[in-house]
C-alpha positions in Angstrom: 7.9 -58.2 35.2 8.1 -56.4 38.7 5.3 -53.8 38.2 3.9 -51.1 40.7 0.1 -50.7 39.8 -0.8 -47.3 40.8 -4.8 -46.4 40.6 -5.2 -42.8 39.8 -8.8 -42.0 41.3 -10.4 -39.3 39.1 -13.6 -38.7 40.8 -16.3 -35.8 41.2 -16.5 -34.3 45.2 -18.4 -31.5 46.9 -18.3 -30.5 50.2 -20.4 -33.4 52.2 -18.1 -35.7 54.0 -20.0 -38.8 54.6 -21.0 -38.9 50.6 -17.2 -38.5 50.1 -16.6 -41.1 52.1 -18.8 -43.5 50.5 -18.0 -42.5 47.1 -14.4 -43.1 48.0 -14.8 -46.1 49.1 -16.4 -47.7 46.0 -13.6 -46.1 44.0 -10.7 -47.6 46.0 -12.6 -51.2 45.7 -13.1 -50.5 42.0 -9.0 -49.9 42.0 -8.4 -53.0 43.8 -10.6 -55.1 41.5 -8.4 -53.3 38.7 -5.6 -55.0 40.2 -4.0 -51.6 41.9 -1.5 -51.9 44.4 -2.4 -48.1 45.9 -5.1 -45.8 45.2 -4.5 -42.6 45.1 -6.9 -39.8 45.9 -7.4 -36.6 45.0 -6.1 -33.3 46.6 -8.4 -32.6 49.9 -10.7 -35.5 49.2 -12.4 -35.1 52.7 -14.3 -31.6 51.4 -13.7 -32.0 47.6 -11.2 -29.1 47.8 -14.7 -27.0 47.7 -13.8 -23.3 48.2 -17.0 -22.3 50.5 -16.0 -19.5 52.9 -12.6 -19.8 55.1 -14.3 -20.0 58.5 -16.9 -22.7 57.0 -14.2 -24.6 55.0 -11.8 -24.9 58.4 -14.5 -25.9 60.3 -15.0 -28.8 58.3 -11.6 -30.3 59.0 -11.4 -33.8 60.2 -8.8 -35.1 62.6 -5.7 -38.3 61.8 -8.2 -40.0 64.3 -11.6 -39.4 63.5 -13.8 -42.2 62.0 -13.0 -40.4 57.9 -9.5 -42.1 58.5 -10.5 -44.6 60.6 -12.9 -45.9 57.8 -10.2 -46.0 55.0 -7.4 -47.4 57.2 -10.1 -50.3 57.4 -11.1 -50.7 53.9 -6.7 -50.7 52.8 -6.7 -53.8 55.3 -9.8 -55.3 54.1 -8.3 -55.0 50.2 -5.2 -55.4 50.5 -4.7 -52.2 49.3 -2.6 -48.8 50.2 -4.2 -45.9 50.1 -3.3 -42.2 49.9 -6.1 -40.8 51.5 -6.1 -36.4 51.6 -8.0 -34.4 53.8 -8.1 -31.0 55.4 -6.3 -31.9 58.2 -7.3 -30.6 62.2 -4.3 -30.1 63.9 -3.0 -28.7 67.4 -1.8 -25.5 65.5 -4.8 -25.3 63.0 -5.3 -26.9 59.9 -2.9 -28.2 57.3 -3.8 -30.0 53.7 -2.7 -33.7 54.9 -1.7 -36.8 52.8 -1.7 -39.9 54.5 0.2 -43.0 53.1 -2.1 -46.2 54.2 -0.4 -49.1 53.8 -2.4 -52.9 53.3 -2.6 -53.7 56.5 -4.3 -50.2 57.6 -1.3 -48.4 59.0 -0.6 -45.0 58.4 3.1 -45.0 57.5 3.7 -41.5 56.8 1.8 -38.2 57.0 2.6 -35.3 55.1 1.2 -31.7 55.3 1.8 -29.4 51.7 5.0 -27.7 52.1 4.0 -25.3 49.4 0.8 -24.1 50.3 -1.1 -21.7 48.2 -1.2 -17.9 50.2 -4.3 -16.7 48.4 -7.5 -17.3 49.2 -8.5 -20.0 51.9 -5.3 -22.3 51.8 -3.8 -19.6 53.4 -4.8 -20.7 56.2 -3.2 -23.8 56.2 0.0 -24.6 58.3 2.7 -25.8 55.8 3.8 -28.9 56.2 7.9 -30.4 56.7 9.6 -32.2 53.2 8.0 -35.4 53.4 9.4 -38.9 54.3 9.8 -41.5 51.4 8.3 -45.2 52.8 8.6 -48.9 51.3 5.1 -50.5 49.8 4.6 -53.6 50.7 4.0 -55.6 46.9 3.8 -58.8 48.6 6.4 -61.0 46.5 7.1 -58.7 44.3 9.1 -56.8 47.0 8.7 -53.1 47.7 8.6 -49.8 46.0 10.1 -46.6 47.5 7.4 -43.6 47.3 7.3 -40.3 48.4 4.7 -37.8 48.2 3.8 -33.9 47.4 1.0 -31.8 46.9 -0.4 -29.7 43.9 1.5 -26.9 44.2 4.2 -29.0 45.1 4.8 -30.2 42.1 5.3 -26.8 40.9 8.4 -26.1 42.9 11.3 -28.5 41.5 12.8 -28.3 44.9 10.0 -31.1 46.3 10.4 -33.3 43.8 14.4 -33.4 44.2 14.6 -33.7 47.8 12.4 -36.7 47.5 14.7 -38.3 44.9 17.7 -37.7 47.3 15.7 -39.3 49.8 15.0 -42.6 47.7 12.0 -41.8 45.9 11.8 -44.2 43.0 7.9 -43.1 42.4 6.1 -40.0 44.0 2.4 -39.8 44.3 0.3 -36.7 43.7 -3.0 -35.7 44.8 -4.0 -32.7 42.7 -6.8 -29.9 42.6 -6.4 -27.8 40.1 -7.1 -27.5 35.7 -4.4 -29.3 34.1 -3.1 -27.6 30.7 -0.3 -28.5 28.7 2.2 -26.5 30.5 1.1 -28.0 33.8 1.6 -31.5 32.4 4.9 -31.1 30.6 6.7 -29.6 33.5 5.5 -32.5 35.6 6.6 -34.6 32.9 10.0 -32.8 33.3 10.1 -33.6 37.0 10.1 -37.3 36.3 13.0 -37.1 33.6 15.3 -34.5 35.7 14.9 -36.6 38.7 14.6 -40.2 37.3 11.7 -41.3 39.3 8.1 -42.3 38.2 5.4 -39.6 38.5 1.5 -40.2 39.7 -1.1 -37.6 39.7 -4.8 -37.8 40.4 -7.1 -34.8 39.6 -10.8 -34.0 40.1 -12.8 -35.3 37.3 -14.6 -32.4 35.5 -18.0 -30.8 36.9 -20.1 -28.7 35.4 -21.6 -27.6 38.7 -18.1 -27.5 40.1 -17.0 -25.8 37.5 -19.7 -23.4 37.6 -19.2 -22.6 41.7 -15.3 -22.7 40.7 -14.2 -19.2 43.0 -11.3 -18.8 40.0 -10.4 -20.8 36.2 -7.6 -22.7 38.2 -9.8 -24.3 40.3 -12.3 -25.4 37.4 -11.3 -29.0 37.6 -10.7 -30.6 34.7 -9.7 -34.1 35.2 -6.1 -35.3 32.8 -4.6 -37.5 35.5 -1.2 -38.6 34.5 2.0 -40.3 35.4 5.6 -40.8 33.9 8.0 -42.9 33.6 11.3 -41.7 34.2 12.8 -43.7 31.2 12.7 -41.0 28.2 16.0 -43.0 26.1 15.9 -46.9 25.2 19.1 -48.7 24.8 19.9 -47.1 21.4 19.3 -44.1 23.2 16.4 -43.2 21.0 13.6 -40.8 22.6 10.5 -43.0 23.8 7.4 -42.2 25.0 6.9 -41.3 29.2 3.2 -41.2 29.5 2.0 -44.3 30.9 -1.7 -42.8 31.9 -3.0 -39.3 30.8 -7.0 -39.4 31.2 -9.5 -37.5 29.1 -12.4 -35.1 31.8 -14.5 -37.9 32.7 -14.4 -39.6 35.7 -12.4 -43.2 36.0 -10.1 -45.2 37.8 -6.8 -45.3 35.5 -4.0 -47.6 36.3 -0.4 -46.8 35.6 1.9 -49.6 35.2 5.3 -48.8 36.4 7.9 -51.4 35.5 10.5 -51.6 38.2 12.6 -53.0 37.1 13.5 -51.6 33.9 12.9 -48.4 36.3 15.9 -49.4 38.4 18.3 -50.4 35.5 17.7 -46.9 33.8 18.4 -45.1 36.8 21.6 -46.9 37.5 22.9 -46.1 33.9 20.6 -42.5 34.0 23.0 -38.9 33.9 20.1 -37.9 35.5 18.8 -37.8 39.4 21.7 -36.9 41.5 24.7 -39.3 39.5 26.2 -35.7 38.1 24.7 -33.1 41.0 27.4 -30.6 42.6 26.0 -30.2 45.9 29.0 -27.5 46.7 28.0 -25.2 44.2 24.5 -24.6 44.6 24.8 -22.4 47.9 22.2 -19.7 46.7 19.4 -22.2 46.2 19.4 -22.7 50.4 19.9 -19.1 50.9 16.6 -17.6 52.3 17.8 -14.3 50.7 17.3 -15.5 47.1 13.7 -15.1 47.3 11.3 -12.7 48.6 
């Protein structure tokens, strides 16, 4: 079986850096002694997506090249293992809620800012990012995997989702910050179906005390990290199962299995993902006037 192991790292975070740092770092070695090929962290694991005052929070960003990075980049070549390391990101322009695709041998293959970025409260202040590039995973002789990646919010706009499946996406990575509920999980269910790509997301584990400084509900984590496979019909076209992970509150490292192979079969045969798309007809959708 050709499988992509994805660790989804559902920790607790606050706002101190170097105990993020070390807590991530036990959690991604924990992943690779699961037998993950990437971990995957979080939404804004560098200040535990703690809301603490805009001029505070943006102070607190770290740079692609400060020793945060430079520490994980390490530990992926040390493992063997990719990493999707977030942060609050100091750039030229600002700041901007960054993703960075680590590969095994510590290189940084892609980085991608969130396109969607909340406008209300500090996020605001964020610089949105551009769609994001999909990159090959090295899986050693297994071969590759095609990922892409978005954001939270990201995940809310079915546009993300769908340009990464046009740009080769056969599994898209999630880093998350937010309480999960049903409807949360079924329409990122959905995006796996419509799109026939695998789906990984990784949430904050639930915290009373974070819970309790939470600035809003939404952002009283509650842990359910999930993924999907894309393969919702067998071969008698009878309905099966998607969820491959869905976690309970408490933290964990939870390891979804995707099976490649029977991934890329299904989406050869699939009317979904872009076999039946009408590009021509769908003018409005890139019109800037169709919103507000």
């Amino acid at each position: 079986m050709q499988v992509f192991r994805v660790g989804l790292l559902q920790m607790r975070a606050g706002p101190d850096l170097a105990l993020n740092v070390r807590r991530g770092e036990e959690w991604c070695r924990r992943a690779a002694a699961a037998g993950a090929d990437v971990a995957l962290f979080p939404e804004m694991w560098s200040n535990g997506y703690e809301i603490f005052g805009t001029d505070d929070w943006t102070g607190a960003a770290v740079r692609a090249t400060d020793p945060y990075v430079l520490h994980f980049r390490r530990l992926a070549r040390e493992l063997r293992l990719s990493i999707v390391l977030t942060l609050l990101e100091r750039v030229s322009e600002g700041v901007r809620n960054t993703a960075l695709v680590i590969d095994r041998d510590g290189e940084v293959l892609t980085d991608y800012a969130k396109m969607h970025t909340c406008s209300w409260g500090p996020e605001a202040a964020c610089t949105p990012g551009e769609p994001a590039e999909v990159v090959s995973l090295d899986l050693g002789d297994r071969g590759v995997v095609d990922v892409g990646v978005m954001i939270c919010f990201d995940r809310e706009l079915p546009e993300t989702a769908r340009m990464l499946m046009l740009a080769g996406a056969e599994v898209i990575l999630t880093p998350n910050a937010c309480r999960l509920d049903e409807v949360r999980l079924t329409q990122f269910r959905v995006r796996a179906f419509e799109n026939a790509v695998g789906v990984a997301m990784a949430n904050y584990a639930h915290s009373p005390e974070q819970s309790a400084r939470a600035v809003s509900p939404h952002t009283r984590f509650n842990g359910r990290s999930v993924a999907y496979s894309p393969i919702a019909f067998d071969a008698a076209e009878d309905v099966v199962d998607q969820t491959l992970v869905e976690a309970g509150e408490d933290e964990g490292v939870f390891l979804a299995e995707f099976d490649l192979a029977a991934m890329r079969r299904y989406r050869e045969s699939s009317v979904w993902g872009r076999r039946f798309r009408r590009p021509g007809a769908y003018g409005a959708l890139a019109s800037a006037a169709s919103g507000p």
